[in-house]
C-alpha positions in Angstrom: 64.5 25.8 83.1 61.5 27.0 85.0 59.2 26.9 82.6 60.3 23.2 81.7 59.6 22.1 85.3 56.2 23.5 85.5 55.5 22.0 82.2 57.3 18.5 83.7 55.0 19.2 87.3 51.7 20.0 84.9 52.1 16.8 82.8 52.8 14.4 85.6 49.8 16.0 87.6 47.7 15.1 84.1 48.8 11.6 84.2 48.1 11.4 88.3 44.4 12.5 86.9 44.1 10.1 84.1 45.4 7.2 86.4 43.0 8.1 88.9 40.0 8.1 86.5 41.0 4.7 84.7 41.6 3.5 88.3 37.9 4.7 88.9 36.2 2.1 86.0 32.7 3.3 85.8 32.5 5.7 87.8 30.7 9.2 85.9 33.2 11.6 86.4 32.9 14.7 88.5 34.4 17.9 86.5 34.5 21.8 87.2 33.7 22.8 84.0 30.1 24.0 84.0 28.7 22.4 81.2 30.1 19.3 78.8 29.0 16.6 76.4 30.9 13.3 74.9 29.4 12.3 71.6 30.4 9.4 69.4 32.1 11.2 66.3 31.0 8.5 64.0 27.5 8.1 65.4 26.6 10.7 67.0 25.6 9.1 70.2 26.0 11.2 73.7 28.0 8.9 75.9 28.2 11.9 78.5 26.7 15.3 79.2 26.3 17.9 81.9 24.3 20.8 81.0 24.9 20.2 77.8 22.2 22.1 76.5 22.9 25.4 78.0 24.2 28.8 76.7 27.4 29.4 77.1 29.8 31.7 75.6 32.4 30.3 73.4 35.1 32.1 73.3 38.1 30.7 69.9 36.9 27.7 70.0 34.4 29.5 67.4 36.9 29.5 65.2 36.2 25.8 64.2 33.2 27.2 62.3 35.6 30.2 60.8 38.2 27.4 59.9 36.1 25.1 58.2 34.1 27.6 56.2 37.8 28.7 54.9 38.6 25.5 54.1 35.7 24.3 52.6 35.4 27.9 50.3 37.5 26.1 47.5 40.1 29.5 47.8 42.7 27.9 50.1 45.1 28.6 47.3 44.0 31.9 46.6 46.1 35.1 47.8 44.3 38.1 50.7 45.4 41.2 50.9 45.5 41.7 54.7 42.9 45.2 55.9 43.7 47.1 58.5 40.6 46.1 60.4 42.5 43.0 60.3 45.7 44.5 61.9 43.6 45.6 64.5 42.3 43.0 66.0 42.5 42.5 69.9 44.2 39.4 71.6 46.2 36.7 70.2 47.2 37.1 66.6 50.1 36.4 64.3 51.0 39.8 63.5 50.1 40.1 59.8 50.7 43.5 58.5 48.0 46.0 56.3 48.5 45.0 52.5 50.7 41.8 53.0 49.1 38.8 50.7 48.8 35.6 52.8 47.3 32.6 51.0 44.2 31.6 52.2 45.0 28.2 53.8 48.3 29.7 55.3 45.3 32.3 56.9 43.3 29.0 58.4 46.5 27.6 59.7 47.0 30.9 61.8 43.7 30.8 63.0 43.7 26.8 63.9 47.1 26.2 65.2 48.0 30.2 67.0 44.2 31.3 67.1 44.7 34.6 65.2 42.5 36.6 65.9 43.4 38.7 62.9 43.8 36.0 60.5 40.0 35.1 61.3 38.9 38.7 60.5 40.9 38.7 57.2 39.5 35.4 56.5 35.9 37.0 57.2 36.8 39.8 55.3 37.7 37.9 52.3 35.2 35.7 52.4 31.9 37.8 52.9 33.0 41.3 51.9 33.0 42.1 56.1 32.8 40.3 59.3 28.8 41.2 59.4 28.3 39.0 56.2 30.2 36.3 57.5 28.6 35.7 60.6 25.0 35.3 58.6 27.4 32.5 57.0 28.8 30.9 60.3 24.8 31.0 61.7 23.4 29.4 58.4 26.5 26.8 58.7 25.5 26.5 62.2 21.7 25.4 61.4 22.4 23.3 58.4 24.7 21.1 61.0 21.8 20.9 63.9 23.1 23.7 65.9 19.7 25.4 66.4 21.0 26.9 70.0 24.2 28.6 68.5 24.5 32.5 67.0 27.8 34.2 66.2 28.8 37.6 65.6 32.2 37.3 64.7 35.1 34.8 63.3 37.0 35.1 66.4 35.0 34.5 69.3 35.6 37.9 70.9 32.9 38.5 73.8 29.9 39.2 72.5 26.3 39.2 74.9 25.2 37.6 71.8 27.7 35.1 70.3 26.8 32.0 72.1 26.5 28.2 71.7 26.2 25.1 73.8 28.0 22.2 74.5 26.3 19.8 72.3 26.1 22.4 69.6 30.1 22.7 69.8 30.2 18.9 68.9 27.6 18.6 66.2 29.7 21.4 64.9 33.0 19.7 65.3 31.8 16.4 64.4 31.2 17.8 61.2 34.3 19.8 60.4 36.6 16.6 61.4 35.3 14.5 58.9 37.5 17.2 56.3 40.5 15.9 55.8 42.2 19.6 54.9 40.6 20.9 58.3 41.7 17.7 60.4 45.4 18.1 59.2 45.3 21.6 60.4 43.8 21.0 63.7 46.1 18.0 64.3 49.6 19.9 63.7 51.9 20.4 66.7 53.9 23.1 64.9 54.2 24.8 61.9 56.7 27.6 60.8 55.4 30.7 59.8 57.1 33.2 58.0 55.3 36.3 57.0 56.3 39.9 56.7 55.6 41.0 60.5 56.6 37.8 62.2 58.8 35.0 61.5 58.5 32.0 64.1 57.5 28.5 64.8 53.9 28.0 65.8 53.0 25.7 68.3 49.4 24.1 68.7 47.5 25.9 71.8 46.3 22.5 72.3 48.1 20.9 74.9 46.5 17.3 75.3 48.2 17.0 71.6 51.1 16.2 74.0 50.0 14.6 76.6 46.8 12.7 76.0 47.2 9.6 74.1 44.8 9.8 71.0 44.0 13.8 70.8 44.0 14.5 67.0 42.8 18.1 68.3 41.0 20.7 67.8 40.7 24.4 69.8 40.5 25.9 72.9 39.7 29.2 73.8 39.5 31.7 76.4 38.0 35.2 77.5 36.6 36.4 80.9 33.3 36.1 80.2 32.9 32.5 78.9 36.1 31.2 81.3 38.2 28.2 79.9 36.3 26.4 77.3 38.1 23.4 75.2 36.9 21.2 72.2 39.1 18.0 71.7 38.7 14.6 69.4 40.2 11.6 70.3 40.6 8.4 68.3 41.6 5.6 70.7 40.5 1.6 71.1 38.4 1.6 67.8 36.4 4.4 69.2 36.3 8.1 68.3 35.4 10.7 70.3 34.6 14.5 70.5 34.5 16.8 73.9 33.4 19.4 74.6 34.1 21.6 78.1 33.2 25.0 78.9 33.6 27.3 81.4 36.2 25.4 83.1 38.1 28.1 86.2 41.1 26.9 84.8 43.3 25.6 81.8 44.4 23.1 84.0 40.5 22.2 84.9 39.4 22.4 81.4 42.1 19.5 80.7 41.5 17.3 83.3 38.0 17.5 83.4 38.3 16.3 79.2 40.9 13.6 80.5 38.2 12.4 83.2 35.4 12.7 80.3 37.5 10.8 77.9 38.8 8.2 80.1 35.3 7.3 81.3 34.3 6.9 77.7 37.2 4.8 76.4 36.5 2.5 80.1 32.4 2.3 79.3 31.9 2.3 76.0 31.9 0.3 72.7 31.1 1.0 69.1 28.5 -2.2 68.0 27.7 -2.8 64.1 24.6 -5.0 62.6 26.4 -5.9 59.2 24.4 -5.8 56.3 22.5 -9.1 55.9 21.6 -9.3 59.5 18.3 -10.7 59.6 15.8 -8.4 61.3 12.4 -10.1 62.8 9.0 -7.4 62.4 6.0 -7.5 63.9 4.2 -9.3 61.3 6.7 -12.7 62.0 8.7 -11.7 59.0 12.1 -11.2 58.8 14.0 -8.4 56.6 17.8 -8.3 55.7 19.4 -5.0 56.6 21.2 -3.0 53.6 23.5 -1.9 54.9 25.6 -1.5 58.3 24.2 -0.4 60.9 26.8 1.4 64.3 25.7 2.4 67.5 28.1 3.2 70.5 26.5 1.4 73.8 28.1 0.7 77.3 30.3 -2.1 77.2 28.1 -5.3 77.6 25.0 -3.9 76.5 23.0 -4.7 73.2 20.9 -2.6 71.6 17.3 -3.0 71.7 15.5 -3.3 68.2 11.6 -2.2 67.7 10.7 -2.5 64.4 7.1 -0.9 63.7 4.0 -1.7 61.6 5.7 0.5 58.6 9.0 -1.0 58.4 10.7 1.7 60.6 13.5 -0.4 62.6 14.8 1.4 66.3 18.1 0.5 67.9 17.9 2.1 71.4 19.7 1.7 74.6 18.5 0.2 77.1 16.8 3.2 79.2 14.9 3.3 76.3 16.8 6.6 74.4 17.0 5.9 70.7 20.0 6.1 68.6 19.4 4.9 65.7 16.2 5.0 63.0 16.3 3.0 59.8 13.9 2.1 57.1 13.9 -1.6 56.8 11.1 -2.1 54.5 8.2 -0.6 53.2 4.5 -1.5 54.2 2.3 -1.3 50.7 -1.0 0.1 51.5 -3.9 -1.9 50.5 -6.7 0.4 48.4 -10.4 -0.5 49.9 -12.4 -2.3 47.9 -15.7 -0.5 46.6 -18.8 -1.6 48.2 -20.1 -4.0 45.7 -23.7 -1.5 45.2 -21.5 1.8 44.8 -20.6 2.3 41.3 -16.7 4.2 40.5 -16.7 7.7 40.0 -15.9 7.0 36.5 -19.0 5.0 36.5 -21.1 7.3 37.5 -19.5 10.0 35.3 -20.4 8.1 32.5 -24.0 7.7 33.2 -24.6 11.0 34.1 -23.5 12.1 31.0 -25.4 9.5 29.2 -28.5 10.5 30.8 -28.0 14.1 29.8 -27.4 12.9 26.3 -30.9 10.8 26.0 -32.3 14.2 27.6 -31.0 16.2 25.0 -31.8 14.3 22.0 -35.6 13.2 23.4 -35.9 17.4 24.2 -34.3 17.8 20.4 -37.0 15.6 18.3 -39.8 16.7 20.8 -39.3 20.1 19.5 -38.8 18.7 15.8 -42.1 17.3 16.1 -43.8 20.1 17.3 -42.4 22.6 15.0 -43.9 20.2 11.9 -47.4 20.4 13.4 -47.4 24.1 13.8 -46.2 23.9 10.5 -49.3 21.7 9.3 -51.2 24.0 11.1 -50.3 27.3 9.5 -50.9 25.2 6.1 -53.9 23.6 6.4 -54.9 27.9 8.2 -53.8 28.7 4.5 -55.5 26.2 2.3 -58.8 27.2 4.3 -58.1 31.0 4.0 -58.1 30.8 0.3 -61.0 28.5 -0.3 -62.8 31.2 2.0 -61.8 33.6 -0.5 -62.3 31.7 -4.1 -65.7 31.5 -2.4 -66.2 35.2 -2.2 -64.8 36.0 -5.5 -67.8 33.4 -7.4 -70.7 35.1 -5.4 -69.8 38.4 -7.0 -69.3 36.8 -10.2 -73.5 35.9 -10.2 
């Protein structure tokens, strides 16, 4: 019963927040945690940030990145043999035992829903050969998603001085795991039961704001003394979808009301725009260009996007402080090839009557030497004819 009323007292004093925040209209919220961001999870856009950039220790919400390389391995239906590194492992877990076979997916679930911290390292395990291995995986996952300020060192999120990530890092990472079906199911279950060898129970979703924030379809939180209270939630509410990220929020409680306040502010400010395909696009040159396709951007409510299109066909939609959200190719500028000066002759040209000159050369040299071989040869005749009249000449004197 007293664990029902503080639930009862902690839900009502969440609602109290939110009302106060809606109540608040555009007002940038003021939150504990240290650093946060707000992106669009269709577009990408940051609607809110506060040291967003910063390095912060993650804590389980790292094991988004173990989750979805699980799930997107192909091997959720394959069986792991459970290693006693596995066993092991310190903090929350759901008690596997050394040799049990789990199947894979049944391992993710664990780690998404109870944040095992032995399910991630037999996931690790199974995966890469050892947990080394597979945080070379989660860092090349990490850079192939945009995370460039993010390294990892384990599945779990276990302190580590150099397992780390940002805020805006968390969400490019999230951003991309929620668009898998198989991972969003996971993250978005309130309880599962879970029967294995060492445990039998029903496990229910860390995530609280499942419960009690209208739209959370998940996704971790996480905690360890180093990196405090850090949370990663998506929201899908009033045609707009949304990802937050909080961390090192002093408290649980903090860590949900300051994503309440975050999400609030969004949902009150904000609105997804789209240029349909067809829209008519005006250039620089005073032409106009039909867009191919659709085109989203997430602005404040009331505000249009601002379109630049430059001299190569590259269209900009920015906001109105001049940040830009979105680049497309509209068309493509053909670059006209400069005419030769009318004296200057191709380089084929010129090819062509350098080799003709070389060709006259050779054939003038060739009969020049022709004709000069046939008057030495004259020459050593007519030396020959006179030679022997010289000596019939002789040959009659001694005859007398």
């Amino acid at each position: 019963m007293k664990k029902l009323s503080l639930l009862l007292v902690f839900s009502l004093a969440m609602l109290v927040q939110t009302q106060f925040v809606q109540a608040a209209g555009e007002n940038t919220p003021e939150i504990n945690s240290e650093s946060a961001v707000m992106i669009d999870a269709k577009t990408g856009d940051i609607l809110y940030q506060k040291n967003s950039t910063e390095q912060m220790y993650p804590a389980s919400i790292t094991k988004i990145v173990t989750g979805i390389l699980a799930v997107e391995s192909g091997k959720l239906d394959e069986s792991v043999m459970v290693s006693s590194e596995a066993v092991k492992a310190d903090g929350t877990r759901v008690y596997l035992l050394e040799g049990e076979q789990v199947p894979l997916k049944k391992l993710a679930q664990g780690l998404l829903i109870n944040s095992g911290n032995d399910a991630a390292i037999a996931i690790a395990e199974y995966l890469a050969g050892d947990v080394a291995s597979f945080a070379d995986q989660m860092n090349e996952f990490a850079k192939k998603v945009g995370a460039d300020n993010t390294h990892f060192v384990n599945p779990n999120g276990l302190f580590d001085v150099e397992h780390y990530t940002t805020a805006e890092d968390m969400a490019k990472i999230t951003q991309y795991a929620m668009e898998n079906d198989v991972f969003r199911e996971i993250v978005s279950t309130k309880e599962l039961p879970w029967i294995g060898e060492g445990w039998e129970t029903t496990l229910r979703n860390h995530h609280q704001l499942l419960w009690d924030y209208p739209g959370t379809i998940g996704v971790k939180n996480g905690y360890v003394d180093e990196s405090k209270h850090t949370l990663v939630t998506a929201v899908s509410r009033d045609n707009l979808d949304v990802i937050i990220v909080t961390l090192k929020a002093p408290s649980s409680r903090a860590a949900y009301w300051d994503t309440m306040s975050i999400g609030d502010y969004g949902f009150a400010n904000y609105e997804r725009q789209t240029l349909s395909a067809g829209t008519e696009i005006e250039a620089e040159n005073g032409k106009t260009y039909p867009l191919k396709e659709d085109l989203t951007v997430t602005l404040p409510k009331g505000e249009e996007a601002v379109q630049e299109v430059s001299s190569d066909g590259e269209l900009q939609l920015k906001d109105t402080n001049g940040n830009v959200l979105l680049t497309h190719t509209l068309f493509k500028e053909k670059k006209k090839e400069a005419p030769l000066p009318k004296e200057t002759k191709s380089v084929e040209e010129v090819d062509t009557t350098f080799i003709q000159t070389i060709v006259k050369g050779s054939i003038f040299l060739y009969g020049g030497l022709l004709l000069l071989l046939a008057f030495l040869v004259i020459l050593r005749m007519r030396s020959q004819r006179y030679k022997h009249k010289k000596m019939r000449q002789v040959a009659r004197s001694y005859v007398k």
